[in-house]
C-alpha positions in Angstrom: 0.0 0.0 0.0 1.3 3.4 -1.0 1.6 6.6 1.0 -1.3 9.2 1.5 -0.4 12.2 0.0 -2.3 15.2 -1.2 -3.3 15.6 -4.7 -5.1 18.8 -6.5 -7.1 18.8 -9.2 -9.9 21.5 -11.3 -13.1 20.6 -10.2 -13.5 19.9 -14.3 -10.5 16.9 -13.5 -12.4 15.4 -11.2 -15.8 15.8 -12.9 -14.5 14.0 -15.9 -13.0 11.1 -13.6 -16.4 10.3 -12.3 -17.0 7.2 -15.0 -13.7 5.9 -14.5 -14.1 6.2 -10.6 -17.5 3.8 -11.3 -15.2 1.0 -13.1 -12.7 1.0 -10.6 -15.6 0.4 -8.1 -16.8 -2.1 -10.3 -13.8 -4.2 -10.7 -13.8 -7.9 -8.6 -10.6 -7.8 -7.5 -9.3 -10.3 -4.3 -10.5 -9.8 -1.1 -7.6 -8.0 0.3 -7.0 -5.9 -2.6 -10.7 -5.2 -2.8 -10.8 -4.2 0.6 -7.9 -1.2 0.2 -9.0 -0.4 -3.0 -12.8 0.2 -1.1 -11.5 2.0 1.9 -9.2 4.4 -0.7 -12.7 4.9 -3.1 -15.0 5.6 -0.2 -12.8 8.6 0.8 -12.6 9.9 -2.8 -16.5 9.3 -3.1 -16.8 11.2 -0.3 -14.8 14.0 -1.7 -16.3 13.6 -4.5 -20.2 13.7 -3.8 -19.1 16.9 -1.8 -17.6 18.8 -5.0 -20.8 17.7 -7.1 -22.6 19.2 -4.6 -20.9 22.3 -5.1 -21.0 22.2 -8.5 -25.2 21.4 -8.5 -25.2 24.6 -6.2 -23.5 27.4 -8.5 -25.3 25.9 -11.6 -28.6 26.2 -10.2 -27.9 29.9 -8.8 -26.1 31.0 -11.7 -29.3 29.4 -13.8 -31.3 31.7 -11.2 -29.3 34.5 -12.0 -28.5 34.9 -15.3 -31.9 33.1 -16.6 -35.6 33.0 -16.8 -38.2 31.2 -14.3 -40.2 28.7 -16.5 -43.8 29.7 -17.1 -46.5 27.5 -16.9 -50.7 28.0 -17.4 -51.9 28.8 -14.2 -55.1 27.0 -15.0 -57.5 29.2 -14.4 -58.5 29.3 -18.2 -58.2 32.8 -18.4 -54.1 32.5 -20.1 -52.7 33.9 -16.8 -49.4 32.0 -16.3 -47.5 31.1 -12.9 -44.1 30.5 -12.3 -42.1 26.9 -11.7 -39.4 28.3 -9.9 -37.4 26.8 -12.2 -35.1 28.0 -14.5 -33.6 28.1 -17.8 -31.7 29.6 -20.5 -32.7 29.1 -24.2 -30.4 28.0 -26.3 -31.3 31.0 -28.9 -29.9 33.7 -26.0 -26.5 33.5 -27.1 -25.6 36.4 -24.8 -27.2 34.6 -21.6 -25.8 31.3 -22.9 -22.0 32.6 -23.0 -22.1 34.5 -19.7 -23.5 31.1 -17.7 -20.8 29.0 -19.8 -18.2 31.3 -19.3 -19.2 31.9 -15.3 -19.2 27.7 -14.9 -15.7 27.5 -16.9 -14.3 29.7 -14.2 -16.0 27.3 -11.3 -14.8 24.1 -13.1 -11.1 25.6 -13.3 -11.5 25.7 -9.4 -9.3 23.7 -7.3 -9.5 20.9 -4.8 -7.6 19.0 -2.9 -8.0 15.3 -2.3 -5.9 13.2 0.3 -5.7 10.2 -1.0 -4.1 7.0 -1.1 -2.7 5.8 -4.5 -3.3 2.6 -6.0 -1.0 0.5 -7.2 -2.2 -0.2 -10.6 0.1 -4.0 -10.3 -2.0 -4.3 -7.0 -4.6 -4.4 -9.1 -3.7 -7.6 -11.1 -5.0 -8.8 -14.6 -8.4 -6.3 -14.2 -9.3 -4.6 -17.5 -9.7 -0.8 -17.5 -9.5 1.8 -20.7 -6.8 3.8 -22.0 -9.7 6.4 -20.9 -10.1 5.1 -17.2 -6.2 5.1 -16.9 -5.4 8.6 -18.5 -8.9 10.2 -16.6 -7.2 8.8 -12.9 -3.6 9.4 -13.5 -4.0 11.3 -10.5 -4.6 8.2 -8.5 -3.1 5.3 -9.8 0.9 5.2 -10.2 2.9 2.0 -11.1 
């Protein structure tokens, strides 16, 4: 078992590692390797629910922000409409559109720092993983 050390990535790096986070979970491994490899992806998970959170957060006030409540019929049968409280930006509002891309560019260069335990990728033995899954988690897996 490796060291823990402290690793930092953009919040966009750690976004894009969530599928290849799932097949490391998935992989059936031995028992003792398994249980490392779960105790070292718990933590992460942890980390990374937290950071999803984050990100959930600033998209749905920047969508309050920068865009328009949803309208619905009220109902009433008169064509008086009530809000959803829901939000949106159409994809025809260019203007709107860049400002909420360009605001959630800046949140996804963001930093965080997980503590994490590498795995070994040889600890790992003759599991199967993408050129993808390796090159998304270089940040955890080292040789």
């Amino acid at each position: 078992m490796q060291e823990a050390k402290t690793v930092s990535l953009t919040i966009r790096e750690l976004m894009d590692s969530e599928q290849s986070l799932v097949a490391i979970e998935a992989l059936e491994l031995d028992t003792k390797t398994a249980y490392w490899v779960g105790k070292v992806m718990k933590k992460i998970r942890a980390q990374f629910n937290q950071a999803a959170k984050r990100m959930t957060d600033t998209r749905r006030a920047l969508l309050t922000e920068i865009g328009t409540e949803v309208m619905v019929d009220a109902g009433l049968g008169d064509g008086t409409t009530r809000g959803t409280g829901q939000y949106q930006i159409k994809q025809d509002d260019i203007e709107r559109m860049a400002k909420f891309q360009e605001r959630m560019d800046e949140v996804l260069a963001g930093t965080t720092e997980l503590e994490i335990t590498p795995i070994s990728i040889s600890s790992l033995g003759d599991v199967k993983l993408t050129p993808r899954d390796v090159a998304n988690l270089d940040w955890l897996l080292v040789e």
